[in-house]
C-alpha positions as CSV (number, residue, x, y, z in Angstrom):
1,X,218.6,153.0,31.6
2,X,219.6,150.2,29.5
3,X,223.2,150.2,27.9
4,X,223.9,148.3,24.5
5,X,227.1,147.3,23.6
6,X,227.4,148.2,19.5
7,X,230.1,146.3,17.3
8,X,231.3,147.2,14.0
9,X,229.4,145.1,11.9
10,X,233.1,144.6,9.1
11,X,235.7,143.9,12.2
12,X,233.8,143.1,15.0
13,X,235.6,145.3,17.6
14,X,233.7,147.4,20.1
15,X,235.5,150.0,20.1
16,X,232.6,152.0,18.8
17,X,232.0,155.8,19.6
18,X,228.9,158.0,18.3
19,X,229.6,159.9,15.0
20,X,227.3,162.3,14.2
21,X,223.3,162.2,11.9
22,X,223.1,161.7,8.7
23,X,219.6,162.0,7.5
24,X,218.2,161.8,10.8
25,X,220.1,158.6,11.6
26,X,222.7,158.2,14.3
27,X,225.9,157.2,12.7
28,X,228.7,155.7,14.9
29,X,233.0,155.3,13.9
30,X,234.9,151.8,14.5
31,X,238.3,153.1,16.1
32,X,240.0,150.0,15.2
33,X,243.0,150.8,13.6
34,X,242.7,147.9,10.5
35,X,239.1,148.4,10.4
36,X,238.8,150.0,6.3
37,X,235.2,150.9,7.2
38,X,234.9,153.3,9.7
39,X,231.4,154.4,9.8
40,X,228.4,152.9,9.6
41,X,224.8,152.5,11.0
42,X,223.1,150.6,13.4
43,X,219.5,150.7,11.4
44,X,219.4,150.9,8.1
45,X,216.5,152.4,5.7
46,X,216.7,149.4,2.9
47,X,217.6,145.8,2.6
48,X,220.4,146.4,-0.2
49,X,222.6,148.3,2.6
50,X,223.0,146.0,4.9
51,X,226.7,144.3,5.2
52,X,225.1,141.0,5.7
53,X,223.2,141.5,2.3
54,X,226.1,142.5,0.0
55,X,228.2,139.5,1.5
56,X,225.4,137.6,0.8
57,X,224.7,138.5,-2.9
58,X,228.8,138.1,-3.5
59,X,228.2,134.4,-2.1
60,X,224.9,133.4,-4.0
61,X,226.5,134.4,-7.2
62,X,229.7,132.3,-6.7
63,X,227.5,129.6,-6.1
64,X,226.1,130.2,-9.2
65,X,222.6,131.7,-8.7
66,X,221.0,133.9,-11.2
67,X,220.5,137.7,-10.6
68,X,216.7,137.3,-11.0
69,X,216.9,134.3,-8.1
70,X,219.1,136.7,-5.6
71,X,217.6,139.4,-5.9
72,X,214.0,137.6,-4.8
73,X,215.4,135.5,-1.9
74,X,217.0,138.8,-0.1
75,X,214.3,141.3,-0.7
76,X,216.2,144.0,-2.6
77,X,216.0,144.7,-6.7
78,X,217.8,143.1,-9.2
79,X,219.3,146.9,-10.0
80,X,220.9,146.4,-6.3
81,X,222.5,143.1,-7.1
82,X,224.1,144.2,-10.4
83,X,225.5,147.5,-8.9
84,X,227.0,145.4,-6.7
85,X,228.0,142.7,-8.3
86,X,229.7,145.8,-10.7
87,X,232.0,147.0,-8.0
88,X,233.5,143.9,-6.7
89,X,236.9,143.4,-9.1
90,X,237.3,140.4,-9.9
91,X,241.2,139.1,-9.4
């Protein structure tokens, strides 16, 4: 038997602990107290919910790329990067 060590993918702690299915998916809770997400999963069914894709289609368009131009370098459809693009605030 193999063990893996998880991290939360938004803090980086592992303090990590099983948290029930959700459409046949394990889902697991950060217990870090400052953590603001607390659940999330290890695999995930599409491109467009991944962390590291959302960060990364907040970047490209502060650097200025188009929506068209994002949304073809990352895999996921232009209808993912404008809905969230849409729920960022902007200060």
């Amino acid at each position: 038997m193999v063990q893996v060590s998880l991290h939360c993918p938004f803090c980086g702690s592992d303090a990590v602990c099983k948290n029930g299915h959700s459409n046949g998916k394990q889902r697991y809770l950060c217990r870090n107290s400052v953590c603001s997400h607390q659940t999330f999963y290890v695999d995930y069914t599409y491109n467009g919910c991944k962390p590291d894709v959302k960060k990364s289609i907040l970047q490209w368009s502060v650097d200025g790329a188009g929506i068209r131009a994002i949304s073809r370098c990352l895999g996921v459809s232009s209808v993912t990067v404008l809905s969230e693009l849409k729920k960022k605030k902007r200060p």
